[in-house]
TORKOL-4160 file (C-alpha; in steps of 0.2 Angstrom, whole numbers, padded with zeros to 4 digits, m for minus):
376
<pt num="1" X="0118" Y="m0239" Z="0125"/>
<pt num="2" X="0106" Y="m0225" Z="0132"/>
<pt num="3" X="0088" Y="m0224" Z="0128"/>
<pt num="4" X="0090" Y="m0210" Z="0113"/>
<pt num="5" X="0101" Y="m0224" Z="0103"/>
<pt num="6" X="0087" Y="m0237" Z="0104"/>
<pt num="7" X="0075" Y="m0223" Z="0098"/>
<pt num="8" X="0087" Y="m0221" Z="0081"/>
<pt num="9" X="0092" Y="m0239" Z="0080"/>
<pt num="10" X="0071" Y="m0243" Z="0079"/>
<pt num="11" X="0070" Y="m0230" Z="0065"/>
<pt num="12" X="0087" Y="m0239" Z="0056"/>
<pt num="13" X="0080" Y="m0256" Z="0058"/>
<pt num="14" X="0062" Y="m0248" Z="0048"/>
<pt num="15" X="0073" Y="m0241" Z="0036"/>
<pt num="16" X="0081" Y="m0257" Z="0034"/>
<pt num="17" X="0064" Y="m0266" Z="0032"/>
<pt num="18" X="0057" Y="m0255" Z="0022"/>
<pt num="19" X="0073" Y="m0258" Z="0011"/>
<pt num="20" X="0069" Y="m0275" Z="0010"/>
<pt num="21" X="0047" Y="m0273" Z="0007"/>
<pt num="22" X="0052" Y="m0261" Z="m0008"/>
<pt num="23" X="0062" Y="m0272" Z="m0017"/>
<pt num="24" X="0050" Y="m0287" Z="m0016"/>
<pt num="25" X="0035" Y="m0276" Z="m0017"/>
<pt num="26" X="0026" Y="m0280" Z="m0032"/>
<pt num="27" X="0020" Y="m0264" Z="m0043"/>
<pt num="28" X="0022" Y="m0258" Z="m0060"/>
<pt num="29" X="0036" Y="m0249" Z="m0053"/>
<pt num="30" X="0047" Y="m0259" Z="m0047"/>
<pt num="31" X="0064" Y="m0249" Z="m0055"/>
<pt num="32" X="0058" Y="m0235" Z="m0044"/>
<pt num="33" X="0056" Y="m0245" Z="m0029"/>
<pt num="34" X="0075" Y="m0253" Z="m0032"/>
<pt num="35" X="0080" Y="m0237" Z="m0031"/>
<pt num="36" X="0071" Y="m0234" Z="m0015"/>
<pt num="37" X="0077" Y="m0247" Z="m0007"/>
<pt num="38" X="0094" Y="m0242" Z="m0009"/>
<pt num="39" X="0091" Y="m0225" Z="m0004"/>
<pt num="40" X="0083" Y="m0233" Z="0013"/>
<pt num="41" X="0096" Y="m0244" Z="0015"/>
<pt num="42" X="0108" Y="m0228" Z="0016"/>
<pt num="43" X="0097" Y="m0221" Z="0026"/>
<pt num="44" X="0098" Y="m0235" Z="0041"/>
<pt num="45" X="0118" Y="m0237" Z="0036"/>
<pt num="46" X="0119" Y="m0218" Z="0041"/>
<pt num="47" X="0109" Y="m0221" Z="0057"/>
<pt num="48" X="0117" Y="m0236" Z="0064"/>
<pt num="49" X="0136" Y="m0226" Z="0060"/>
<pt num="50" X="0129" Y="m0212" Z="0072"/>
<pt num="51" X="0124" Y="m0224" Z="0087"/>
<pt num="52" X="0140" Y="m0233" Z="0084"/>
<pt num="53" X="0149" Y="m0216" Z="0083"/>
<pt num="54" X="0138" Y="m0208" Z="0099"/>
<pt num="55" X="0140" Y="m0225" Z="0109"/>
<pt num="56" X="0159" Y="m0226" Z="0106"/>
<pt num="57" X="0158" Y="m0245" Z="0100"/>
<pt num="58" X="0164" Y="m0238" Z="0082"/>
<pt num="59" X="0182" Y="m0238" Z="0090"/>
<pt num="60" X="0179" Y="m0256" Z="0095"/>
<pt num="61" X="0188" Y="m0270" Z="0085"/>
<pt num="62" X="0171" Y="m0279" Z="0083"/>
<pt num="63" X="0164" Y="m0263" Z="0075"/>
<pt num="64" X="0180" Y="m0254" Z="0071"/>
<pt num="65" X="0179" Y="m0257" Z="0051"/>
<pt num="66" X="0161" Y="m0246" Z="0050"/>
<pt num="67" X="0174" Y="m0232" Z="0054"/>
<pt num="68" X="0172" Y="m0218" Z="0040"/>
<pt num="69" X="0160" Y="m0230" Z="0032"/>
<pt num="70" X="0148" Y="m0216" Z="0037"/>
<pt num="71" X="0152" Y="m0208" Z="0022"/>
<pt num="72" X="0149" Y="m0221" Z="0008"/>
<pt num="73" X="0131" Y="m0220" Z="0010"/>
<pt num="74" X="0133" Y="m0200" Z="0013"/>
<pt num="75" X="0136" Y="m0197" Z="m0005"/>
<pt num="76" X="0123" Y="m0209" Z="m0011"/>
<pt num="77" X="0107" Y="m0202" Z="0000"/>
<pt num="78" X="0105" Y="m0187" Z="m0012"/>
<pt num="79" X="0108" Y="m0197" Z="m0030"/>
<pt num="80" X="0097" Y="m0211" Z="m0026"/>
<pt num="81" X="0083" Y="m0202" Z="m0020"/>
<pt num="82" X="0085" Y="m0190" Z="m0037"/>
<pt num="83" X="0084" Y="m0206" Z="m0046"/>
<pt num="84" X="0070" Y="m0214" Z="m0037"/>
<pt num="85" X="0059" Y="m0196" Z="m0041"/>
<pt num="86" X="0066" Y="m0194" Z="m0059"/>
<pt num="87" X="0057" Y="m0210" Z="m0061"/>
<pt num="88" X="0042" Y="m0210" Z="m0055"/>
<pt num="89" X="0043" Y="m0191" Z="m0064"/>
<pt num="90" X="0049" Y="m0197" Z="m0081"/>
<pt num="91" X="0052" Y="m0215" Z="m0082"/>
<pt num="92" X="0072" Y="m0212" Z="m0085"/>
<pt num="93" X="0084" Y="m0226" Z="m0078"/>
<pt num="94" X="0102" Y="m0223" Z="m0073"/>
<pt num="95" X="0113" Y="m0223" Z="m0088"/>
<pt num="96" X="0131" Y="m0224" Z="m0080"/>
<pt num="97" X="0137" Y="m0211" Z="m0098"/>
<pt num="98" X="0126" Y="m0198" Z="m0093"/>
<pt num="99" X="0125" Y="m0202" Z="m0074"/>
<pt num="100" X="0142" Y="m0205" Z="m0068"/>
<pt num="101" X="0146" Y="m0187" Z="m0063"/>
<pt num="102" X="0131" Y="m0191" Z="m0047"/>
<pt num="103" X="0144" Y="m0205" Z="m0042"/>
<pt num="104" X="0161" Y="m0194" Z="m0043"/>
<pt num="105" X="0158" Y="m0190" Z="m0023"/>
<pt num="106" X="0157" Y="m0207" Z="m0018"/>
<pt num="107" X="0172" Y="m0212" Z="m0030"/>
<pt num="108" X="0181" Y="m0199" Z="m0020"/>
<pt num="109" X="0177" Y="m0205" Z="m0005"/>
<pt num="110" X="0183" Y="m0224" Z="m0009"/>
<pt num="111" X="0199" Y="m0218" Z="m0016"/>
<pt num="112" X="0202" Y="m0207" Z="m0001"/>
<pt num="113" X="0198" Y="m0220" Z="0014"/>
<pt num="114" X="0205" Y="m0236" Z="0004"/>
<pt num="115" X="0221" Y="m0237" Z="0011"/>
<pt num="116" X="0215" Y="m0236" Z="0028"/>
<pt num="117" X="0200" Y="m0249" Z="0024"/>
<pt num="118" X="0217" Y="m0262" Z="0020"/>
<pt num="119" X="0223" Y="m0261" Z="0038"/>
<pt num="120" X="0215" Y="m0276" Z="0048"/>
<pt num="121" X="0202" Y="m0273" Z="0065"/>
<pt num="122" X="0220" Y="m0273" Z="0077"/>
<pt num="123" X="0228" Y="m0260" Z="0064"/>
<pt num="124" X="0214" Y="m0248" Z="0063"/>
<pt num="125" X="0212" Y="m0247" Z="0084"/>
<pt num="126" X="0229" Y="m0245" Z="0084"/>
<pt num="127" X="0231" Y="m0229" Z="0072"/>
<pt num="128" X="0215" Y="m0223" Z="0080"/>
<pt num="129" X="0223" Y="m0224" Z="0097"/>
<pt num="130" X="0239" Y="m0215" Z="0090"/>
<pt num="131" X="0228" Y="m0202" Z="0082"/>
<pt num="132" X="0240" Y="m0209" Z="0066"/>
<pt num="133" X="0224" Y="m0212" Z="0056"/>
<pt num="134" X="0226" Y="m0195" Z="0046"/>
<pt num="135" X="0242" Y="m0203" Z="0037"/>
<pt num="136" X="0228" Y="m0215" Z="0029"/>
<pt num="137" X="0216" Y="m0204" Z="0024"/>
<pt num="138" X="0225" Y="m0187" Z="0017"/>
<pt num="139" X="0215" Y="m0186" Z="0004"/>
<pt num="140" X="0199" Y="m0185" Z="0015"/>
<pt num="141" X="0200" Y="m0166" Z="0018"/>
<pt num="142" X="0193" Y="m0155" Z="0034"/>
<pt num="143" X="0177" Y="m0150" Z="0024"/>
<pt num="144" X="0173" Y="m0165" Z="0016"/>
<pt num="145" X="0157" Y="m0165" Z="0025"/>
<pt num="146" X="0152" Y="m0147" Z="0021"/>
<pt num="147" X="0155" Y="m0151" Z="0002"/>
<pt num="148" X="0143" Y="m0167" Z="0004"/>
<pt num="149" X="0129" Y="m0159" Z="0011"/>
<pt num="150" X="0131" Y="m0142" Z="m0002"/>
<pt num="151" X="0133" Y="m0157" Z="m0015"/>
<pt num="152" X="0113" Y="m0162" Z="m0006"/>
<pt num="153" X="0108" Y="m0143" Z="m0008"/>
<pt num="154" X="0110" Y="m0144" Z="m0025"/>
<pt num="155" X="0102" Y="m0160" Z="m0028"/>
<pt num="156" X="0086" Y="m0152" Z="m0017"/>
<pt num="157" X="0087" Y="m0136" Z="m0026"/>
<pt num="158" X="0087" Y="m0146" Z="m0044"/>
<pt num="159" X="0074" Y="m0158" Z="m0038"/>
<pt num="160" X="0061" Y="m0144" Z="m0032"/>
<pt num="161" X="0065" Y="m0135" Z="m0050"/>
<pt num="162" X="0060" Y="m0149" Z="m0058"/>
<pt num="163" X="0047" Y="m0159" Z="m0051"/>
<pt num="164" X="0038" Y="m0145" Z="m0038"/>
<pt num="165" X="0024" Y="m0141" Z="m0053"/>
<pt num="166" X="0025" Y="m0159" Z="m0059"/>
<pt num="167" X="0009" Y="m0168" Z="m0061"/>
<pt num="168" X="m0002" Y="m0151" Z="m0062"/>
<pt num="169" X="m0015" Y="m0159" Z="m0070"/>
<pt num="170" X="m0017" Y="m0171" Z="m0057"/>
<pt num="171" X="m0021" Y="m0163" Z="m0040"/>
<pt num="172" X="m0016" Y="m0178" Z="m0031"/>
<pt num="173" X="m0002" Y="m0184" Z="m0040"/>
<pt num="174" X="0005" Y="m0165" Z="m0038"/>
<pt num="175" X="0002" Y="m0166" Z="m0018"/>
<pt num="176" X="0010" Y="m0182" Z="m0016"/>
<pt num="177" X="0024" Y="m0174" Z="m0026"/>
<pt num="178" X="0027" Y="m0163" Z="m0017"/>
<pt num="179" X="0024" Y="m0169" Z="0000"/>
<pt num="180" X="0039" Y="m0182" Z="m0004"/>
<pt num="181" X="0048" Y="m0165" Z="m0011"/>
<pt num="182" X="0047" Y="m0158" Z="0007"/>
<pt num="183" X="0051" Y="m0174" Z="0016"/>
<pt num="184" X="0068" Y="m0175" Z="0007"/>
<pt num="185" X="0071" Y="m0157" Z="0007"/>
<pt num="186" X="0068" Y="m0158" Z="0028"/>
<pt num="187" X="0081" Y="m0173" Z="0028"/>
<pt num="188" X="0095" Y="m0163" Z="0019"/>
<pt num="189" X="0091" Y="m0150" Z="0029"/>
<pt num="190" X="0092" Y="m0157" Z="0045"/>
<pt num="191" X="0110" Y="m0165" Z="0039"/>
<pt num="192" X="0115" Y="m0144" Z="0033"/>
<pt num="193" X="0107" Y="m0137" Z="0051"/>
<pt num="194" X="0119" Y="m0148" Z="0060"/>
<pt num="195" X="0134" Y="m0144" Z="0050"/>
<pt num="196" X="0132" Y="m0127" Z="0050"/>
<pt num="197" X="0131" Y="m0127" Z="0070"/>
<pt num="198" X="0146" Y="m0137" Z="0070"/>
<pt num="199" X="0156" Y="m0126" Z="0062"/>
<pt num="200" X="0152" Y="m0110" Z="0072"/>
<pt num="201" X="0154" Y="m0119" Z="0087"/>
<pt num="202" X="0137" Y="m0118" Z="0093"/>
<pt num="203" X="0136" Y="m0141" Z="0093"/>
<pt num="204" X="0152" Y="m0151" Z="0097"/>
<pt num="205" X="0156" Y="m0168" Z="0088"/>
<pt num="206" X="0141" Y="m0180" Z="0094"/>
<pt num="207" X="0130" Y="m0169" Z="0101"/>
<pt num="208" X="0117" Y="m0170" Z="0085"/>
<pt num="209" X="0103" Y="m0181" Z="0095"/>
<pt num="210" X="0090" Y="m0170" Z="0091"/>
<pt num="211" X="0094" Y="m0168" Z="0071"/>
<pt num="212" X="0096" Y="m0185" Z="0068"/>
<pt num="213" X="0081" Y="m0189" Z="0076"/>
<pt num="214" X="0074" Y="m0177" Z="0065"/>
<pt num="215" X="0082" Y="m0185" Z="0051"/>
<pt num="216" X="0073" Y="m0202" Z="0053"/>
<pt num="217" X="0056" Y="m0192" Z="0054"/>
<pt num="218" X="0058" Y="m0185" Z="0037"/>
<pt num="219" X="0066" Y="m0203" Z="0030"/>
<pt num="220" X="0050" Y="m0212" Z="0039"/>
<pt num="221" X="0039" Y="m0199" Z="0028"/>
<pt num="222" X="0047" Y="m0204" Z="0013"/>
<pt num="223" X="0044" Y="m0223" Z="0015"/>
<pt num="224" X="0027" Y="m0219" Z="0020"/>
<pt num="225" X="0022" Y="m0209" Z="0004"/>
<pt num="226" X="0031" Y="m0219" Z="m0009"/>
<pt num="227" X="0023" Y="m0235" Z="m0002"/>
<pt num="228" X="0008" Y="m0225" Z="m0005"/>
<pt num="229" X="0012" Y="m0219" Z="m0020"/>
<pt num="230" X="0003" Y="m0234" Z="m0031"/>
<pt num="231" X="m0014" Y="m0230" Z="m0022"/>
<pt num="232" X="m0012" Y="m0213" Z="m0027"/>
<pt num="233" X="m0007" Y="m0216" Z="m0045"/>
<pt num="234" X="m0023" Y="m0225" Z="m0046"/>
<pt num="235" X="m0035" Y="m0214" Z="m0039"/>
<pt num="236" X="m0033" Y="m0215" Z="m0020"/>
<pt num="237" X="m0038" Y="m0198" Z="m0012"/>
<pt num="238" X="m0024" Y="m0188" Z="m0007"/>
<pt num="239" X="m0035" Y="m0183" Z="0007"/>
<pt num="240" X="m0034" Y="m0201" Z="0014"/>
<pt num="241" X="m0015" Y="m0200" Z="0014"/>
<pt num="242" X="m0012" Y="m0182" Z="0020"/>
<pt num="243" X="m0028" Y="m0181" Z="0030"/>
<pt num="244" X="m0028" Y="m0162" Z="0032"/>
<pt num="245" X="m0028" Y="m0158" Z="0013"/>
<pt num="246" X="m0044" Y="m0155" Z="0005"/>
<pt num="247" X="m0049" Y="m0162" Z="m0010"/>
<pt num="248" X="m0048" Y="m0149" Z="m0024"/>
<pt num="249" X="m0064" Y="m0148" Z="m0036"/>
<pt num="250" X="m0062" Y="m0150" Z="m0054"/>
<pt num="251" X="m0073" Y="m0139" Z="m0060"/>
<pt num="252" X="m0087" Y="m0150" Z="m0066"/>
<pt num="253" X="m0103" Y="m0145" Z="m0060"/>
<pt num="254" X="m0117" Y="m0157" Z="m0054"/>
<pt num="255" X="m0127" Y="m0159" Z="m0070"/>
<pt num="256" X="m0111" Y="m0162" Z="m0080"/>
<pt num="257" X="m0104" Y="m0175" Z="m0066"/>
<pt num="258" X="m0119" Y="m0185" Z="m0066"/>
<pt num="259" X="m0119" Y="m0185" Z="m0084"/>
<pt num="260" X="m0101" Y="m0197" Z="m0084"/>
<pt num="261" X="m0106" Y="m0205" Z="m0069"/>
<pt num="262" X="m0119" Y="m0211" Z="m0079"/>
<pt num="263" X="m0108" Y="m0213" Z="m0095"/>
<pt num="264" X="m0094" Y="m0223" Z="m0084"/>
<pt num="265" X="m0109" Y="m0235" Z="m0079"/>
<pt num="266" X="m0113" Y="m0238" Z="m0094"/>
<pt num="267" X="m0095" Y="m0240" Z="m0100"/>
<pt num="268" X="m0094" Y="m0254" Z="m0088"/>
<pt num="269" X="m0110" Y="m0262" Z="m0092"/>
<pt num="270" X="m0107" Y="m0263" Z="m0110"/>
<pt num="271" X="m0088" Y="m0265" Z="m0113"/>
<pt num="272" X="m0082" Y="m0271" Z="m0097"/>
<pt num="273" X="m0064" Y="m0262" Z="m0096"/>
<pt num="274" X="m0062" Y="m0270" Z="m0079"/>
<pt num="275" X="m0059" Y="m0288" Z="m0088"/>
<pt num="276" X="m0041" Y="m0283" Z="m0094"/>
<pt num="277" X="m0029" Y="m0285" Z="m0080"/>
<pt num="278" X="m0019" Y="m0270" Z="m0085"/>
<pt num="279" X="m0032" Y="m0257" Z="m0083"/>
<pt num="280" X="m0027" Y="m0240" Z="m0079"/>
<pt num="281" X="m0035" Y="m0225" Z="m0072"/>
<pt num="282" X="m0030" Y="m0217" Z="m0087"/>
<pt num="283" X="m0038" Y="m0229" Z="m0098"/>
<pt num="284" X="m0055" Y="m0226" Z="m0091"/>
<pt num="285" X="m0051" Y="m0207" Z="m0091"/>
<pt num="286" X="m0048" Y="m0209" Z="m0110"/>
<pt num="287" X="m0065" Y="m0219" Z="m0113"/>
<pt num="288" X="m0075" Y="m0206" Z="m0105"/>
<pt num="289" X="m0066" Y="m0193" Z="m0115"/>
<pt num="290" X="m0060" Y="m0183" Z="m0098"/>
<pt num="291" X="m0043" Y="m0181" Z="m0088"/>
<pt num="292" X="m0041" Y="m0195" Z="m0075"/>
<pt num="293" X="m0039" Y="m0182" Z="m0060"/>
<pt num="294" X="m0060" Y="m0178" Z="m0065"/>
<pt num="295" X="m0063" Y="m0198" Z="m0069"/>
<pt num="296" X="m0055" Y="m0200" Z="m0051"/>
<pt num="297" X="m0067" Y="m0187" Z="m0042"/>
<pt num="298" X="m0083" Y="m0195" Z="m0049"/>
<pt num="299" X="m0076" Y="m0211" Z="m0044"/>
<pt num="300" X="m0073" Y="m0205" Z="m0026"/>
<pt num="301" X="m0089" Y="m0195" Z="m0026"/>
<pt num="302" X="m0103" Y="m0206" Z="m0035"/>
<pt num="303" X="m0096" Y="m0222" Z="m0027"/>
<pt num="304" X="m0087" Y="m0216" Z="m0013"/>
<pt num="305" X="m0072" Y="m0230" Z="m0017"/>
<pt num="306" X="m0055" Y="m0226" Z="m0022"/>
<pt num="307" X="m0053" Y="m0232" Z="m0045"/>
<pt num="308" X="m0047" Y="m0251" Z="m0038"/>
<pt num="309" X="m0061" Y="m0255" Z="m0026"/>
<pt num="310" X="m0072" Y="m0248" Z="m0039"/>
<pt num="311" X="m0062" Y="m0260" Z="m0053"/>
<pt num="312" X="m0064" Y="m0277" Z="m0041"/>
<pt num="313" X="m0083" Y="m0273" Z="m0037"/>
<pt num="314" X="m0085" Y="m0275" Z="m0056"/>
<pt num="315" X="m0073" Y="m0289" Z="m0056"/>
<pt num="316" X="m0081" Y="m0299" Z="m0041"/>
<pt num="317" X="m0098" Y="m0294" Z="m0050"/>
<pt num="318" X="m0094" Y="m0304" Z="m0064"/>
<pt num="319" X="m0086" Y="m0317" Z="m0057"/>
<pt num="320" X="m0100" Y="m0322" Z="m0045"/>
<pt num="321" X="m0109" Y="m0323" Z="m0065"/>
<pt num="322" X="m0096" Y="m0333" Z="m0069"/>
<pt num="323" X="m0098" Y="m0346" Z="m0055"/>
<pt num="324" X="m0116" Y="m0345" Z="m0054"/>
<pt num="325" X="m0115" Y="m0350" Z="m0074"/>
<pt num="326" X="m0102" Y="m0363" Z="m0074"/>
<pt num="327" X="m0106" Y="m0372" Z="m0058"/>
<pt num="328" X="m0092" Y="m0387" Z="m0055"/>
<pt num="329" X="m0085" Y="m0384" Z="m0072"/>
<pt num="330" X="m0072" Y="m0372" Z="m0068"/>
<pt num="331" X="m0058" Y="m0371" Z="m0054"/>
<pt num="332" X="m0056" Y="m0354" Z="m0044"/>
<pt num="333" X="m0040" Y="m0349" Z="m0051"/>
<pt num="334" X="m0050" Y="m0350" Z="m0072"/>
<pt num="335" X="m0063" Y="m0339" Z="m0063"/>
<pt num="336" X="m0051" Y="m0325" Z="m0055"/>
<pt num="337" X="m0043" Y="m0323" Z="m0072"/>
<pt num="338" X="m0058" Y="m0325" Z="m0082"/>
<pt num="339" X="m0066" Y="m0310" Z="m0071"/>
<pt num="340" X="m0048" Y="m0297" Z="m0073"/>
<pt num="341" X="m0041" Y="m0303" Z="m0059"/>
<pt num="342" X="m0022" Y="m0307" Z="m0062"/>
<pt num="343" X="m0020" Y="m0318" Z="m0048"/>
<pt num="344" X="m0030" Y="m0330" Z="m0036"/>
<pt num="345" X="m0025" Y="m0321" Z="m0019"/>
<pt num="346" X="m0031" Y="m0303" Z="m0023"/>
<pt num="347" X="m0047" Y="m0311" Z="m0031"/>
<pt num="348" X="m0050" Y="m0322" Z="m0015"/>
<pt num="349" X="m0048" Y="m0304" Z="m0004"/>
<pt num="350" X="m0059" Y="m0294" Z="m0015"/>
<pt num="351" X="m0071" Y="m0307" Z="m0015"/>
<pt num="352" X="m0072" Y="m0310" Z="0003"/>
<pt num="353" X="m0073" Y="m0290" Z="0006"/>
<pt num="354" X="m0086" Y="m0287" Z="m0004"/>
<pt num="355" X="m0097" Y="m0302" Z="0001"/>
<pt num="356" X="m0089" Y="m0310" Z="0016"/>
<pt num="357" X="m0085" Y="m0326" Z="0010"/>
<pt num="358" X="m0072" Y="m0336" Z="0000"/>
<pt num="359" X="m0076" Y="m0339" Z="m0020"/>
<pt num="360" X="m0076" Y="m0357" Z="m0015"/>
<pt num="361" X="m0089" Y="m0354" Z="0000"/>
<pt num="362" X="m0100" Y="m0343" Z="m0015"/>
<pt num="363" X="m0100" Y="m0359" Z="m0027"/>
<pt num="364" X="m0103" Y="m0372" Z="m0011"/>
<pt num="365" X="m0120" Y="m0361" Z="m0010"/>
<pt num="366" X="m0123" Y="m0359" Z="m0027"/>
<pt num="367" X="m0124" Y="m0378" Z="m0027"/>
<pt num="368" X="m0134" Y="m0380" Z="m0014"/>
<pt num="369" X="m0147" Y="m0366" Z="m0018"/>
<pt num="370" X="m0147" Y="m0376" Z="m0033"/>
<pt num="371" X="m0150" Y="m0393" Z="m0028"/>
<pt num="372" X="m0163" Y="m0387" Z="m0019"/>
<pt num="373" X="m0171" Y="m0378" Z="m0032"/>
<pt num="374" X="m0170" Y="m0393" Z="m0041"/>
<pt num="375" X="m0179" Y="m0404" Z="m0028"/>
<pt num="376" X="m0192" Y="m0392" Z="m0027"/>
């Protein structure tokens, strides 16, 4: 195996863990990241197929039955990332009435390469050493593969249509957008570059190094802003993720945003939002009686912290209240939840990053300071 196949083999293997990350990944999308995680798992199935293909182990009778497997997760790369976006874009799930023309491709595909996947490993080597394999598979056509990826031309086209000027209201929700817009786009079209020199005769079978590899470039951008995309949805700069974007003013002037920065502090004084566990950007937005793209810039600019940090600070706040209060009369776990927090572990790391120690190290010092006190 030469050194190029480890290259794309590293970037299946992410895929593959990233497969995996997204479908334990806790977040209040986790539909979207299922969908994800099928659409990375395609993703590292179509890579490993290539280095089998390119290192001629596919035609070995350990590996024989991945042959044309290449195309099951072919037909599914385009309709799982539309579904993963259509999500995120509009909440849908995938109802098999309405959806099941996105799954006619791959139902083609299993009709056409079943009766060849009934023959055992010694059969399949056999017809592919005969060059008898076409008897099996007549139904899979000469330009299957040019229908498949104009099938992901459409899906790109509808996709940008759609969801390119998604989000307007929100700078950064539109960037991110469209920054995963482009990744998929570049993917597709790295799959129709190579096709398109196939056919004139400019690349010969195997010789698509270069496109794959920039395949799993686009497919490592996609992982990289959907993990990201929770962060964003909350407030995150884009700037942080896409570091040569510029963050876009929203219009208020000085006066006015120091005005809500103002308002927000009293907000938090007074009613303490940041004690319900399912706060929302967009319920702070509401409060102050602005959009959440202008609630987000005072955030980022008056306290320099992205919504969450800005959330926890309050949360830890109270909870050190809390603990200086109650003393010995309440465990750790009481206290997280108590303070917003809906678990112990993200309480125990906010609290440590904002004072450099554990809750139960705070409370150990409490007591102290207050023994002391007492003595004195």
């Amino acid at each position: 195996m030469e050194f190029h196949h480890l290259i794309i083999l590293f970037f299946s293997f992410h895929s593959l863990l990233m497969s995996i990350f997204f479908c334990f990944k806790r977040a209040d999308i986790k539909y979207a990241n299922y969908l994800l995680a099928f659409f990375l798992f395609a993703s590292a199935w179509l890579l490993v197929s290539s280095v089998l293909f390119w290192s001629n182990l596919l035609y070995d009778p350990r590996f024989i039955h991945f042959d044309l497997s290449f195309y099951i997760p072919f037909t599914l790369f385009a309709p799982f990332f539309y579904f993963y976006l259509r999500n995120i874009c509009e909440s849908k799930k995938i109802d098999l009435k309405k959806d099941f023309y996105h799954f006619l491709p791959l139902l083609y595909i299993l009709v056409s390469i079943a009766p060849y996947y009934v023959l055992s490993a010694s059969e399949k080597v056999k017809v592919n050493a005969d060059m008898t394999i076409v008897k099996y598979i007549t139904l899979l056509y000469s330009y299957i593969d040019a229908f498949i990826v104009l099938f992901m031309l459409i899906y790109v086209t509808v996709l940008v249509l759609k969801y390119w000027n998604k989000n307007r209201a929100n700078f950064d929700l539109l960037i991110w957008t469209r920054a995963i817009l482009i990744a998929f786009s570049g993917s597709v079209l790295s799959f129709f570059t190579y096709y398109l020199l196939y056919y004139v005769q400019a690349l010969g079978q195997g010789e698509d190094y270069p496109i794959i590899l920039v395949l799993s470039l686009f497919i490592l951008m996609i992982s990289y802003f959907a993990f990201n995309y929770s962060n964003v949805f909350n407030g995150k700069k884009i700037s942080t993720i896409i570091p040569f974007v510029k963050y876009k003013k929203t219009g208020l002037s000085k006066i006015v945003s120091q005005e809500f920065k103002e308002k927000l502090e009293k907000l938090m004084l007074e009613e303490k939002p940041f004690l319900d566990v399912e706060i929302r950007l967009d319920n702070i937005a509401e409060a102050l009686g602005i959009n959440r793209h202008q609630t987000s810039q005072i955030i980022n600019e008056h306290f320099n912290s992205s919504f969450y940090d800005f959330i926890n600070a309050y949360r830890v706040k109270e909870s050190k209240r809390i603990l200086k209060d109650q003393k010995n009369k309440i465990n750790i776990s009481e206290v997280a939840f108590l303070s917003g927090f809906n678990n112990k572990v993200s309480f125990n790391i906010a609290f440590k990053k904002t004072t450099n120690m554990t809750p139960s190290e705070y409370r150990k010092l409490v007591i102290s300071e207050h023994l002391v006190s007492k003595k004195c």
